[in-house]
N, C-alpha and C positions, 0 to 999 in steps of 0.2 A: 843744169846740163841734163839732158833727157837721153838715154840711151834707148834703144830702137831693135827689136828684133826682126828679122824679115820673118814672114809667116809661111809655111809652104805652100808653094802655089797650085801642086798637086788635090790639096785640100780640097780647094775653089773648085775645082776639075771633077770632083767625086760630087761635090754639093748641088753641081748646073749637069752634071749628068743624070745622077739617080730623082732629081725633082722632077725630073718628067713620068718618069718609070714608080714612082712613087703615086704622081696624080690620076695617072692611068691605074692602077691598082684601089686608088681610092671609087674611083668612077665604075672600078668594075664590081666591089662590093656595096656601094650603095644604091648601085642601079641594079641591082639581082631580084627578082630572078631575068628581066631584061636582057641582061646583059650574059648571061647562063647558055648554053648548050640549049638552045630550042626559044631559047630567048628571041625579039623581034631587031636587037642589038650588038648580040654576039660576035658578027661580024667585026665591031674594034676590038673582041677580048678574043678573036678565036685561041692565040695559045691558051686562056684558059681553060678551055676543054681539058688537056692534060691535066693541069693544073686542082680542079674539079673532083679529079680523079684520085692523085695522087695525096689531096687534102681534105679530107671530108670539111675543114672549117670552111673552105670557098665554097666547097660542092651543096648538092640537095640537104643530107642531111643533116649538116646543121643549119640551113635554111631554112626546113620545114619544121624541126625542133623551133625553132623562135632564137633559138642561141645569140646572143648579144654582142661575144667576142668579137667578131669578125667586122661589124662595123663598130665599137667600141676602141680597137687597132688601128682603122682607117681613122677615127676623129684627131689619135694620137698622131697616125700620118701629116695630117692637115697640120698640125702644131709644130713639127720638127721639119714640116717643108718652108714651114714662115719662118723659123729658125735658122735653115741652112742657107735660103738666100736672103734674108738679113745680113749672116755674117760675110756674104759676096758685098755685095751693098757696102755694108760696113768696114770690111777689109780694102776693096778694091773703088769703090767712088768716091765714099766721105772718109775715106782714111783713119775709121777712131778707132782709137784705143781698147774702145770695148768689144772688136770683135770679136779678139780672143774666147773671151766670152760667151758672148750669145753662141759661135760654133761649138765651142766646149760644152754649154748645155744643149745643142741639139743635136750633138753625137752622142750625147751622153741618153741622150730619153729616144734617139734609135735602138743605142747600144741593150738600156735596158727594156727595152719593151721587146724586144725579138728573145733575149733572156729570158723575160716571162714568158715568150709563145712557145719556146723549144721546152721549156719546166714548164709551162700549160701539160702537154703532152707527155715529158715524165711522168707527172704524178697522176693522171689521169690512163696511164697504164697504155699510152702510145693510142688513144682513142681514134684518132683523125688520122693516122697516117699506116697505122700498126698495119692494118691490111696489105700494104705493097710489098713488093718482092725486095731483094738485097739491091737491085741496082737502080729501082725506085727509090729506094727511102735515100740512095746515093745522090741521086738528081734533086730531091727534096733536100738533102743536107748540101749540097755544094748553094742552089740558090739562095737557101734563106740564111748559110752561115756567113756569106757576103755583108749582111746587113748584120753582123755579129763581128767579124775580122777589123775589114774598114772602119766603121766606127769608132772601132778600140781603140785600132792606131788613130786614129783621132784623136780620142780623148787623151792618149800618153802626152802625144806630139802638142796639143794647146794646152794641157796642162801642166806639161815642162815648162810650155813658153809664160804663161801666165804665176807659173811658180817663180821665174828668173827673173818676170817681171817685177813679183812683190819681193823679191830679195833686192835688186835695185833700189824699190823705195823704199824700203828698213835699211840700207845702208845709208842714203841719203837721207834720209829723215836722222839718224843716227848724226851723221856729221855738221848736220843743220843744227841741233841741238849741241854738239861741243863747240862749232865756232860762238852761240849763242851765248857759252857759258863760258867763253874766255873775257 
């Protein structure tokens, strides 16, 4: 007897919304300087003019440093976007079991990679953003702690689910072996 958890559908909602907004951010650090304030491309990244601003990791100068970061973030982008519509795919067309899963590990390496860029920034003494005023570093903390919040709930919400799940088969597995053993 298989018992079935329903998955939240909000989930799906957050994984087919921020995959775009994700791939556009990927497009716009791998296409730089392009795609930059004076770039021949800018026009599809104009908000990040602000952005530029407010982040030295998007802007010149860690561009013109050679800094790694910032496409190093994007390759991990590409990897949790094949992730989060996998677990679409997998939750909502072939139906398996393991979507739990695959969402749970690509909230989980959102979750922790934006940890590492906020603790980038810690211990490098606020490098890339230190310069803004209080209601910049506001606008930087509300956008990027989105990809910090969401996530989390993520990983609690498939992790409960995926914990209920293997409590299910240690029960059953459990009872499988005492009918066995009468």
């Amino acid at each position: 007897m298989a018992v079935t958890r329903k998955l939240p559908t909000w989930i799906s909602y957050w994984f087919i919304l921020t995959c775009p907004v994700v791939l556009w951010d990927v497009g716009y650090c791998y296409l730089r300087p392009r795609s930059m304030v004076g770039g021949d491309l800018h026009w599809i990244w104009w908000p990040y003019a602000l952005q530029q601003e407010l982040d030295h990791v998007y802007g010149l100068p860690s561009f013109n440093s050679g800094d790694g970061f910032t496409n190093a973030q994007s390759l991990l982008n590409i990897f949790e976007t094949i992730g989060s519509l996998s677990y679409v795919y997998l939750a909502h067309i072939s139906k398996s079991p393991v979507a739990p899963l695959v969402g749970f590990g690509a909230a989980l390496a959102t979750f922790a990679k934006t940890v590492l860029y906020w603790a980038q920034e810690y211990y490098c003494g606020f490098c890339a953003i230190g310069h803004n005023s209080v209601p910049r570093l506001a606008l930087w903390a509300l956008t990027n702690g989105l990809w910090i919040v969401f996530p989390f709930i993520i990983v609690l919400q498939l992790g409960s689910h995926l914990a209920g799940s293997l409590r299910i088969a240690a029960k059953t597995e459990a009872a499988t072996k005492k009918t066995k053993s009468k």
